[in-house]
Steps between C-alpha positions, in 0.01 A plus 500: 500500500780269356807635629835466304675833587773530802585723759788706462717768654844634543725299666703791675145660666328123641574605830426887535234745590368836322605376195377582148577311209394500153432215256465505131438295208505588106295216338416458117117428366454377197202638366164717602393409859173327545523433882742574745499415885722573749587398871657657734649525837775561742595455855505850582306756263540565155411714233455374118576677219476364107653697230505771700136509596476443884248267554413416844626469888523224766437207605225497771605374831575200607641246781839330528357216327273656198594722262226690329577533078342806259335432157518793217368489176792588261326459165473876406848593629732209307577553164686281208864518527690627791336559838650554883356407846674698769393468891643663789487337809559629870545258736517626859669194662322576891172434576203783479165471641377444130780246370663211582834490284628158462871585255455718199379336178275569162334284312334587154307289228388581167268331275356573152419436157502710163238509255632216319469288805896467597588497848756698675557565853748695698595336841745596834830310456863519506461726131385805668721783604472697848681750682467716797380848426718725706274783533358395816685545781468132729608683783161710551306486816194258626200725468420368873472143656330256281479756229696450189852749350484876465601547136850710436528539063787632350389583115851549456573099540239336289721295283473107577819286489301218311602127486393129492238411771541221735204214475433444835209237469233367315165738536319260722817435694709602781375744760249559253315138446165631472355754266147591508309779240467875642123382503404871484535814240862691542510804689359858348724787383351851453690806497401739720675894514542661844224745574638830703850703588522474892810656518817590339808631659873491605604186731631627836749233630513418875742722694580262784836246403445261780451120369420191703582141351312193688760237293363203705126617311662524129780195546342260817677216680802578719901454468489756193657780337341773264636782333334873401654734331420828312650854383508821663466847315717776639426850333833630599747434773404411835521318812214233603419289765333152491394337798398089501306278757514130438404148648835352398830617333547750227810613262432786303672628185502811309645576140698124615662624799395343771368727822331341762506109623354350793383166599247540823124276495287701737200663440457804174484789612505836314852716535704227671817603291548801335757572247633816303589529120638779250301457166625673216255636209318229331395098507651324790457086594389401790502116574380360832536115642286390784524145643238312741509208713180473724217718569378787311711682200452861462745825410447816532673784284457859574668755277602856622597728206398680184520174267235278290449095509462317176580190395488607158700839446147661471359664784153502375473147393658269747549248653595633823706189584603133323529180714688191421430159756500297690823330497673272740591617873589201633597477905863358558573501862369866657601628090235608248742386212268672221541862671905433392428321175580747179139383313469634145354828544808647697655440152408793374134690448286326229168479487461206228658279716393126560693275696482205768344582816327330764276181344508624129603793290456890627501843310452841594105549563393904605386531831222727441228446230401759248155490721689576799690792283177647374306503838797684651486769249230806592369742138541842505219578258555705182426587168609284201446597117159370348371405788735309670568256202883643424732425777789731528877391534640512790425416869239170531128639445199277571109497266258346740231393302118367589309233283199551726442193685657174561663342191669172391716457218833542347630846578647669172694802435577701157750767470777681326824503689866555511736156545520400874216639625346343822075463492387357857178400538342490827146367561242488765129559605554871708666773468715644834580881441437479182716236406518182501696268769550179310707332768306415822399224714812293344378574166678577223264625222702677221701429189731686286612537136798644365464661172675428170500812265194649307172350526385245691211288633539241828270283674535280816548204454312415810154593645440800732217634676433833563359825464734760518869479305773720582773518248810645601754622279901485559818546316329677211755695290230695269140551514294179501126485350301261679226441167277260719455294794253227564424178609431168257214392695461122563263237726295228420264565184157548617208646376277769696126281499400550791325835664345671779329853566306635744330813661813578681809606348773388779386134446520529123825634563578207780380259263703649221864502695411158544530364197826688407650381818438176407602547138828571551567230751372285265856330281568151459387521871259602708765697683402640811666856376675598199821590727610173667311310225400168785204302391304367852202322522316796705551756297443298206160420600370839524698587207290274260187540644542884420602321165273286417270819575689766288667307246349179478841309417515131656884395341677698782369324793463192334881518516506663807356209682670203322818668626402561845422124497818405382664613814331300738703315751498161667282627713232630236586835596545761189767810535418809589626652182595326195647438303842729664799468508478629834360181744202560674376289755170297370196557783130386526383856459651529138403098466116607567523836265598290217220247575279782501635668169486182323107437551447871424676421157291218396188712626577788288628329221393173465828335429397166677825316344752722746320432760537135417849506447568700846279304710752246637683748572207675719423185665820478651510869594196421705625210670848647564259783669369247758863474591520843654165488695523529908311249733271767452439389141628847375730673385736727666449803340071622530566685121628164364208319629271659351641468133545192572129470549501684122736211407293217592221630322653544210634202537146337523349684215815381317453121541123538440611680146693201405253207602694429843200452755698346764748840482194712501376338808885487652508867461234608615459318798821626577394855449190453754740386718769807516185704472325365811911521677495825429211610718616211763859626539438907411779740430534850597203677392512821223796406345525418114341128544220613569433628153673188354258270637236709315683515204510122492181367645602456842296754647181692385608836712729681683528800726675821355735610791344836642870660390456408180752299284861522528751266231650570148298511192557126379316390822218765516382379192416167672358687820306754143370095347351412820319795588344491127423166610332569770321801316655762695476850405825587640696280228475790324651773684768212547594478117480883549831494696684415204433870418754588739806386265293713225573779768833475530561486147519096413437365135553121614379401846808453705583219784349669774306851573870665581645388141803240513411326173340756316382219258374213674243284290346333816376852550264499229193288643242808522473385086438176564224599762371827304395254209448176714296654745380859455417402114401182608600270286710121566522182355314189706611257230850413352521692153203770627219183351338700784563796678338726734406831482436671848514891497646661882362878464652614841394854424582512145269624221600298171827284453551337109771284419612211272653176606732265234366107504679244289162528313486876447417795730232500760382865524308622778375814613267642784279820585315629786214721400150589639538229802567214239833352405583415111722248397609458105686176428646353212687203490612204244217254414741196608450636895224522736459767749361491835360855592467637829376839529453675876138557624156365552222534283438353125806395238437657168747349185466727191148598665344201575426338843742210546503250747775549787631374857559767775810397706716732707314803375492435133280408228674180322420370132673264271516605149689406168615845380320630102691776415432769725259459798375781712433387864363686796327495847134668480490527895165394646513756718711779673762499263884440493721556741828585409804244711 
């Protein structure tokens, strides 16, 4: 890709966060369009629109120093004469576990031909216009740490104040010197309606009117001052008391007049002054100042009285309370100078304001979130017309709605409504009473949208995951007719190829959650879940072997583990997660997963030219790892050993793959060596390592602990591999356990066995095993040239299943009957399988004797698959024995 275009922004927004900005260009083409490609990307995401059309979302992630560009096809959507592009960007300006903003930019290139063979392109420069759409509100909340903004849309605000761009620098230029293709297909979109009415009902605001502020949380540092400030709703005449606690010194004003002051640092403590007030009927102001030298920063308000708290003149919208900091509260002698200083907002009560305060500009932010608002907020249930779809005026009433399971997309709304009317949207996984409580655990999960007049359709801009959506409505002047809500599904395109089924149903169903777990953690990342969106080598692994299993895709992880390598250290050590803009520390653990992933990637797909190009980097993983051994020759951590047993034979297989003898030899010498450590220098028996060293050759068997297994799911899948290994019949009743999430009502496998991340892709591995194992069938060669087929009955009485190859589908399927067990396999001519099949006796393929090896209790024959072959044990004597 030649590039000629430049990035460009506005020169007013370079430096700030939560900002959306639109760009647009109105081009001429001179005749009928033969071709037309465009290219596309942005620091921050975008979404592309031309003539109207919209056209596509992204870019995929990448690090500080790439930046990942789009391709579209824009042939059929171009036309002779006039045509527009139009993007809008958001660029969040902090770091997220998913992004790494650098300063906000977008770059676009356009390049086609007509039918007569004239050239025309359309390219980012100084010619195009952008402007700040003012519909979102900057203001809005963090959805938690490392997550990205909560969305606030006013429908009301949509104009754009357009002008000239700036050029900030070439395309391959700046913070942004090297561009590199998405190298995979864009993301999916799919609408999808929500399934059932959970509830519907009036919203029953909290009765208690006691706040606490931790300032030193929202504003940091020390030597400070902040400001909050809201309204109070008297219903007639009447006398009320407010009582404050505080760590430092406090002036409080109402309706301007000023009514308490004092300057003490001590601890906060509720009630430690008390004052009285007279309210008349109607909106009063209440402005508070708090300043901080050392130490924590907290107030405490308590109000005492027959009067409402909004920050908005709307008791059921809120708001409860605006803050305005830090600013300066510098010591002079024993005198906190800032506590005297008249700072802007003692000016007079407005909540646009933007002014100098302490190390840049500050504005009025609300305290609480509309998450925080919504999970505060119980539902009395009732009865709305047509089944809950017309929302009264009135007092705020809440739709809680199902979609069934777990979902990822693009939530989107449609309805009829009067001017002003406030839509939050709260999401999460559970319901609590039934409703939902979008704000916990320092999460903020909810947006909200404030309606224009008549009909109208909105969609996050963002991606949310979820299964349950409470929308609750406020202000509403007249009736409002909610005519659908949904979700735009999205995730990485994949197709289903791959199956299993068996004779039981739970492990069909095990098998089955599975795959959609992994689907929708599966982006422009292998993201460990959907929610925090952070791509690690662990849970990446398992994550594409379910893959590679199920869908049969080999661009994700091929991308996957080029970028892992990119962050390795000086001391061949790769991150943790990555790439984030969120630093993780780099570790041999997540050093030895990638090693692991990578051979498992050529193996399965038989892309030997990554592996090439990632082997340096490998090779100085591994000798960075000899860096952390002990005197003991290991390392510290017995888990960590052991993969890095799975590392150096990967590593070995690796260098064999590419002609590297001498590696080979390195590797696995070294490999015989932490192997034979391992048994020198012994850790603490029953413990997860055990089952590693299984896993990864180091051992041939282990002993099950008499109390049985104890750790989250991700890790009893290895302890579930090495028991199939071993051909144990209790690997079964181990992938069984996974039932107990079925129990309790899961449609993604969560984090652990109590919930916490209720969609955790790690999770998943009883997939990988079902088909790997129980179905029997695995790759011994890179590109499945030859593969195994090795059926684990362990009580079963048929499994079937199909498995994607980069050569076509290998389908398998098994039967006990009559003592004898059955196997059917077809498989593309290009492969060769080697069949195992349990028992003793005579090997039968499509009825005739063939010659076979008995090893470890099976029957073994090579064979070069014709169409369908029908293989099975005729036992000599005594029959089959089910294990």
């Amino acid at each position: 890709m030649e590039w000629k275009a430049w990035w460009i922004w506005a020169q007013e927004w370079v430096s700030s966060k939560n900002v959306y900005l639109c760009f647009r260009k109105s081009f001429n083409i001179p005749g009928q369009v033969a071709q037309a490609l465009a290219y596309c990307t942005a620091d921050g995401m975008y979404k592309l629109y031309v003539n109207g059309r919209y056209m596509g979302r992204g870019p995929a992630r990448g690090d500080q120093f790439r930046r990942s560009y789009d391709r579209y096809n824009l042939t059929p959507v171009l036309v002779k004469g006039k045509n527009e592009v139009m993007a809008i960007v958001h660029y969040p300006g902090e770091d997220t576990y998913g992004d790494v903003p650098v300063r906000g930019g977008f770059l676009f290139q356009l390049e086609g031909k007509t039918m007569t063979g004239r050239a025309f392109s359309v390219r980012s420069d100084r010619s195009w216009e952008v402007g700040r759409t003012m519909a979102w509100d900057r203001r809005s909340f963090r959805m938690g740490p490392g997550l990205g903004f909560c969305e606030e849309y006013d429908a009301r605000r949509e104009e754009v104040d357009w002008r000239k761009t700036t050029v900030l620098a070439p395309a391959e230029a700046g913070p942004w010197s090297s561009l590199e293709p998405r190298g995979m297909p864009l993301p999916m979109e799919e609408f999808l309606p929500a399934g059932r009415v959970v509830v519907v009902g009036r919203c029953k605001p909290p009765e208690g009117k006691s706040f606490s502020f931790n300032l030193g949380e929202r504003f940091g540092g020390r030597d400070a001052v902040a400001y909050l400030s809201t309204y109070l709703w008297s219903e007639g005449s009447q006398e009320v008391e407010l009582s404050l606690g505080s760590s430092g010194g406090v002036k409080l004003w109402v309706d301007g007049e000023e009514v308490l002051s004092y300057h003490m640092h001590g601890r906060a403590e509720p009630g430690q002054h008390r004052v009285r007030l007279t309210l008349d009927s109607g909106w009063h102001e209440l402005l508070l100042k708090s300043d901080h030298s050392a130490g924590e920063w907290k107030v405490y308000l308590d109000l005492d009285g027959d009067v409402g708290v909004s920050a908005v003149r709307d008791l059921g919208c809120g708001p409860y309370w605006m803050a305005i900091g830090p600013f300066e509260n510098e010591m002079v002698g024993d005198e906190c100078v800032g506590f005297s200083t008249r700072y802007p907002p003692e000016g007079g009560l407005d909540f646009g304001l933007v002014c100098p305060g302490k190390g840049g500009e500050v504005e009025w932010v609300p305290w609480n979130s509309v998450a925080e608002r919504m999970s505060e907020e119980e539902i009395e249930p009732s009865k709305f017309q047509e089944g809950g779809m017309v929302i009264p005026a009135g007092e705020p009433s809440a739709v809680v709605l199902d979609f069934g399971r777990e979902v990822v997309g693009y939530p989107r709304i449609s309805l009829e409504a009067p001017d002003g009317t406030v839509v939050d949207l709260g999401y999460g996984d559970e319901l609590e009473g039934g409703r939902l409580v979008p704000a916990e655990g320092g999460r903020h999960y909810a947006d909200r949208y404030i309606c224009r007049e008549g009909v109208q359709v909105w969609e996050t801009f963002g991606r949310r995951a979820f299964r349950y959506i409470q929308l609750t409505f406020r202000r509403a002047t007249g009736p409002v007719r909610l005519r659908e809500v949904g979700v735009n599904l999205t995730g990485y395109p994949v197709r289903e190829l791959g199956s299993f089924v068996c004779s039981d149903e739970l492990l069909n169903r095990i098998w089955e959650v599975g795959r959609y777990t992994v689907k929708l953690c599966m982006y422009d990342a292998y993201e460990s879940d959907p929610h925090t969106r952070i791509q690690r080598p662990e849970d990446a692994r398992t994550e594409a072997l379910i893959n590679y299993y199920a869908f049969g895709d080999y661009k994700l992880i091929s991308r996957t583990l080029r970028q892992f390598a990119r962050s390795q250290g000086e001391d061949g050590m790769l991150r943790e997660a990555h790439p984030s803009g969120v630093p993780f520390p780099s570790s041999p653990r997540a050093s030895a997963l990638w090693a692991i992933s990578l051979w498992e990637y050529v193996l399965y797909s038989g892309d030997s030219e990554l592996v090439r190009e990632l082997f340096p980097y490998l090779e100085r993983t591994l000798e960075g790892m000899e860096t952390y051994e002990g005197k003991d020759g290991l390392l510290e951590d017995a888990d960590t050993n052991m993969f890095y047993a799975g590392a150096l034979r990967a590593a070995s297989r690796i260098a064999r793959l590419l002609g590297d003898e001498a590696g080979y030899a390195r590797y696995l010498g070294k490999l015989n060596a932490v192997a034979t450590l391992t048994k020198i220098y012994p850790h603490d028996e029953d413990g997860l390592a055990d089952f590693l060293a299984v896993c990864f050759g180091v051992r041939e068997d282990v002993r099950v602990p008499p109390e049985g297994l104890s750790c989250p799911p991700p890790q009893l899948s290895y302890a579930a591999e090495a028991l199939l290994k071993m051909g144990r019949k209790e690997a079964l009743e181990v992938l069984k356990r996974w039932g107990r999430m079925l129990e309790e009502g899961a449609t993604t496998w969560w984090e652990d066995w109590e919930g916490g991340v209720r969609c955790y892709g790690a999770s998943s591995g009883p997939t990988y095993l079902l088909s790997a194992y129980i179905l029997g069938v695995m790759p011994l060669e890179p590109g499945w040239r030859k593969f195994r087929v090795m059926p684990r009955p362990c009580g079963l009485e048929w499994v079937e299943g199909e498995v994607p190859t980069p050569f076509g589908k290998v389908s398998a399927s098994w039967r006990l009957e009559g003592g004898k067990l059955r196997l059917s396999l077809d498989a593309p001519p290009e492969c060769v399988a080697e069949v195992g099949l349990p028992g003793r006796g005579e090997l039968l393929r499509n009825g005739r004797s063939v010659r076979a090896k008995e090893e470890g209790g099976y029957l073994w024959c090579e064979l070069r698959p014709e169409g369908r072959e029908e293989l099975e044990v005729s036992p000599a004597r005594g029959g089959f024995e089910r294990g």
